[in-house]
TITOR-17531 format. One record per residue (C-alpha): residue in one letter; z, y, x. Coordinates in steps of 0.5 Angstrom, whole numbers, plus 500, padded with zeros to 3 digits. Layout:
N
AZYX;...
end
This chain:
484
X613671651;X617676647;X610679644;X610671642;X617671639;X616678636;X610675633;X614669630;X618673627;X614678623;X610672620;X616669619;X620675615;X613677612;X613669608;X620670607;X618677603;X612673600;X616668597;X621673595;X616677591;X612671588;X619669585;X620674582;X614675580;X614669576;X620670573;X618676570;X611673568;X615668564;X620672561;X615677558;X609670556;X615668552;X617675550;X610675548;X610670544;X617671541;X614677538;X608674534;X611668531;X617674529;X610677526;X608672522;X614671520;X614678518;X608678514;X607672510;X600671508;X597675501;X600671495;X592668492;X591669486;X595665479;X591661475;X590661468;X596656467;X601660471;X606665467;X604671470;X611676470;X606683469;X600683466;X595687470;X590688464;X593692457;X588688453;X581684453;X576684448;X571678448;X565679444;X564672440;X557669438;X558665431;X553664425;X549669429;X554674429;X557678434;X564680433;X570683438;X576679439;X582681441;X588679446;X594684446;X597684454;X602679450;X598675450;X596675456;X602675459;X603668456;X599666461;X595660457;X587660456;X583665451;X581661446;X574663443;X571662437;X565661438;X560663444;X562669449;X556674450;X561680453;X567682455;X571688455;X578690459;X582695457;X588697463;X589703468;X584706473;X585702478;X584696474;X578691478;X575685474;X570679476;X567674472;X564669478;X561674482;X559679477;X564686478;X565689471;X563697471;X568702467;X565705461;X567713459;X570713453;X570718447;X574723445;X576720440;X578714445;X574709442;X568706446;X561705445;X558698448;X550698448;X547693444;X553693440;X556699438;X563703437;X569700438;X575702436;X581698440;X586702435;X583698428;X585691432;X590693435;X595697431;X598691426;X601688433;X606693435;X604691442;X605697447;X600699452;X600702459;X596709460;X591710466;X597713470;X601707468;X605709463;X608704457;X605708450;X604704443;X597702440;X596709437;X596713444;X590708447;X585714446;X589718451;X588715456;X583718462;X576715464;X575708466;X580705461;X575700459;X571695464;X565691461;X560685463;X556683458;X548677459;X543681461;X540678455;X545680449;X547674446;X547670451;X553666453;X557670459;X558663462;X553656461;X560652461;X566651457;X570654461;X571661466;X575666469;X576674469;X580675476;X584681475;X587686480;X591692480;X594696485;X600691487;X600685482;X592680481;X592675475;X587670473;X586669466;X582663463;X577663457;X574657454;X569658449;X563654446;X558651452;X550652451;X546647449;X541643453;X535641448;X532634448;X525635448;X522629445;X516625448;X511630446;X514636450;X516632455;X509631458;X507638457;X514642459;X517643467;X520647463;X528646461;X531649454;X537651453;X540654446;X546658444;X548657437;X551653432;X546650428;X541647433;X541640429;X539643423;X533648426;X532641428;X531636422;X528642418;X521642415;X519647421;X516643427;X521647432;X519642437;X512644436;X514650437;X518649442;X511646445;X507653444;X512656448;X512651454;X504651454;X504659454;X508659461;X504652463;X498656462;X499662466;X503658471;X497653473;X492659473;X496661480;X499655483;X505658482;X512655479;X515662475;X519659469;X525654470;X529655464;X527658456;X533660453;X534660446;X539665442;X541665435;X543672433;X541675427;X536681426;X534680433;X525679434;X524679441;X521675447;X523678454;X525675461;X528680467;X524682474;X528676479;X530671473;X527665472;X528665465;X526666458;X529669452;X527668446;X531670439;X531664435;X528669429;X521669433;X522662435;X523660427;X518666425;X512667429;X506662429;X505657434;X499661437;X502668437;X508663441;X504662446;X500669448;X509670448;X510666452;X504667457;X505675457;X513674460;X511669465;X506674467;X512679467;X515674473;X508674477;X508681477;X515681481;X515675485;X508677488;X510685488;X504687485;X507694482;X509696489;X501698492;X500705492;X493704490;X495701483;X500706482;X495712482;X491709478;X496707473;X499716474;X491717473;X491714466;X496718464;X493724467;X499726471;X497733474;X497732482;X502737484;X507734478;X514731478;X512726474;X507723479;X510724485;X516718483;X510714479;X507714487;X513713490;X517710486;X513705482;X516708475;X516716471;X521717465;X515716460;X518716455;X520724455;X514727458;X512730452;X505729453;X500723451;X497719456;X489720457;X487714459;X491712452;X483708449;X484703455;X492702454;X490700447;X484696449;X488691453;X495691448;X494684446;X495686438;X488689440;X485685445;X487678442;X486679435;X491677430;X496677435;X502683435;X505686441;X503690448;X506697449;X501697456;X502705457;X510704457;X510703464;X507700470;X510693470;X507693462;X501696465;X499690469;X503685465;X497686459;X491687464;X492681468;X493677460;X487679458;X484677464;X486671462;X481671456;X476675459;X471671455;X473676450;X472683453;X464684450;X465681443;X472686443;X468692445;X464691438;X470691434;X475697431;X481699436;X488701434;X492707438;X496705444;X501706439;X498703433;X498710428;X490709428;X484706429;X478708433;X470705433;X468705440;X463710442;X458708447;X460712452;X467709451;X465702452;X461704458;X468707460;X472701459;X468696463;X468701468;X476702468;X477693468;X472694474;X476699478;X483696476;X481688478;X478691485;X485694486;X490690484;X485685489;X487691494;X493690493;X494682494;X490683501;X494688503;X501685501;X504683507;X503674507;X511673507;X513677500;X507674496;X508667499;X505662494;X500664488;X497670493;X490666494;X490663487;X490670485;X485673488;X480668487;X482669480;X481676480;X474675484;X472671478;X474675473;X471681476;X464677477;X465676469;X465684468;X460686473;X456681468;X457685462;X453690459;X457695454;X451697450;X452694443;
end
């Protein structure tokens, strides 16, 4: 009986603790879940969130730049145009004359730009404190500036006046400009540099002239797949001139057809013309489905030449998409025709990296005859262009072009052939002759290597095409007989 008591008892005393301590534990549980939640609310109160950027239509209260210089496109010209950190501070629009193909921010070290995703790059400047731009020329913030009596900010924040800009230290000055220059930075009307210092951001909005799209009339529409875009200020005029410029607008979308329906594979979306004066070029980036052509080639060249143009830069983009620099087997070849030694420098980047610098090895290339005969100023007679020997990417380039016409290869085997550098002309040797149709076949039979090696997922589409077309044209060479 008192064990039962007892018992009773200490269960009983045990649930009194129990409730005690449960109580307690509650509260205080309670008191720090809001002490807790105190404190985080306390904290975004505390720390707001950033600030986003000003648009270009608010009034900023600091500049971040000290100025900006875009580079307009107008009548064919290039010329800098200047906006002092006054007028920036005034928060309206950068109205451009003409088109934007470069831009140019002058502010501290610090400073970081963007035009959409693109960060600009810091340029040195000279000791004189102008800048040198590629494809352009020097500038001289000074001679635009001075007449404004607008101070400046050195690199280390300190207010100077116009005349004291050139002191100041690396990375004053940050540029983008087109890949191709000449073109617009921008196909629309508008956009935005997005400027941000050390403690303060600034969005500044420039308006300059849109690109044109190109009408192309019922004949080009039924051969290009191709759009064309303009960037200029007469295409009206090049239009109603006596001078087919649809017509030769057709030569180049027949270029890019011809290649394209030889491999099954779309290479070219857009052809993109630039009016800019004492500019004769064609050219196309590796990753980049356009093509630039400077409208004094466009205006200037025949409508056949147009064509193998237009062929050799879609074939720039064949080259990259189907990786075909990358193949250990046509890096050797390309290092064995310029007969770099086994053991130097020069070859090993060429094996490793797919390229050397050739244009400072002081030496000629050995297999020069052959970089020669592919160029199409030789293999296709009449036309100019082709530097084969340069680099691999022009190597292939031309080699496959040629391909394109192997029809020609014994007739061109008779004829005289000018220097890879075009400074003579050469009669071929029977020994020669021999030696080219060797060096076609062993050049097809590794790139036909190289396309079976390439892993399925980095060729995609056009790596059956292009092995058949390499079969076909090797069977064509091995039918050759170089005698003549």
């Amino acid at each position: 009986m008192m064990f039962q008591f007892r018992f009773q008892w200490s269960c009983a005393r045990f649930l009194t603790l129990l409730s005690i301590l449960s109580l307690i534990f509650f509260s205080y549980a309670g008191v720090f879940a809001d002490t807790i939640l105190t404190a985080a609310h306390q904290k975004a109160l505390v720390f707001p969130e950033p600030e986003p950027y000003l648009t270009g239509h608010e009034r900023p209260t600091e500049a971040v730049a000290d100025a900006v210089c875009l580079f307009t496109l107008q009548n064919g010209v290039c010329e800098p145009q200047f906006f002092t950190r006054a007028e920036l501070l005034e928060g309206s629009a950068l109205e451009s004359r003409g088109y934007v193909v470069g831009v140019v921010v002058f502010g501290p070290d610090d400073l970081k730009v963007q035009l959409g995703n693109q960060n600009f790059r810091p340029i040195q400047s000279n000791a004189d404190g102008t800048f040198m731009v590629k494809g352009y020329g020097k500038i001289d913030p000074a001679d635009y500036l001075a007449c404004r009596n607008n101070d400046f900010r050195s690199a280390d924040g300190v207010h100077t006046t116009v005349t004291d800009l050139s002191s100041t230290r690396r990375g004053s000055a940050f540029y983008y400009f087109s890949k191709v220059f000449g073109d617009a930075v921008s196909p629309q009307p508008t956009f935005e540099l997005q400027l941000a210092g050390s403690d303060s951001r600034h969005v500044v909005e420039v308006r300059h002239r849109p690109v044109q799209a190109i009408d192309l009339n019922s004949d080009l529409q039924g051969i290009a797949s191709t759009a064309f875009h303009y960037v200029g200020h007469r295409l009206d005029l090049l239009i109603n001139q006596e001078n087919n410029f649809h017509g030769r607008l057709a030569a180049i979308a027949e270029g890019i057809r011809l290649v394209e329906e030889a491999f099954q594979i779309d290479l070219v979306q857009n052809v993109q013309l630039i009016d800019l004066n004492q500019k004769n070029n064609a050219l196309t980036h590796d990753g980049n489905s356009t093509i630039w052509f400077y409208i004094d080639t466009v205006m200037g060249t025949s409508m056949e030449e147009l064509r193998r143009m237009a062929s050799h830069e879609a074939l720039h983009q064949l080259v990259y998409r189907l990786r075909l620099a990358h193949g250990p087997q046509v890096r050797r070849f390309f290092a064995d025709l310029w007969g770099l030694d086994v053991l130097s420098v020069a070859r090993f980047q060429m094996v490793t990296t797919g390229w050397f610098d050739s244009q400072n090895t002081g030496m000629s290339p050995s297999g020069g005859l052959f970089f020669a005969f592919i160029n199409e100023k030789n293999f296709m007679h009449g036309m100019h262009g082709g530097h084969a020997h340069d680099n691999l990417d022009e190597f292939l380039t031309s080699f496959i072009h040629s391909l394109l016409y192997v029809e020609k290869l014994e007739s061109n085997l008779q004829a005289p052939v000018k220097s890879y550098d075009a400074s003579t002309v050469h009669v071929l040797t029977e020994a020669e002759k021999i030696q080219l149709v060797t060096l076609y076949r062993q050049g097809i039979d590794l790139l036909i290597q190289t396309a079976g090696t390439t892993r399925p997922d980095q060729l995609g589409q056009g790596k059956q095409e292009l092995v058949l077309f390499l079969k076909e044209r090797l069977a064509s060479v091995e039918r050759i007989s170089p005698q003549g």
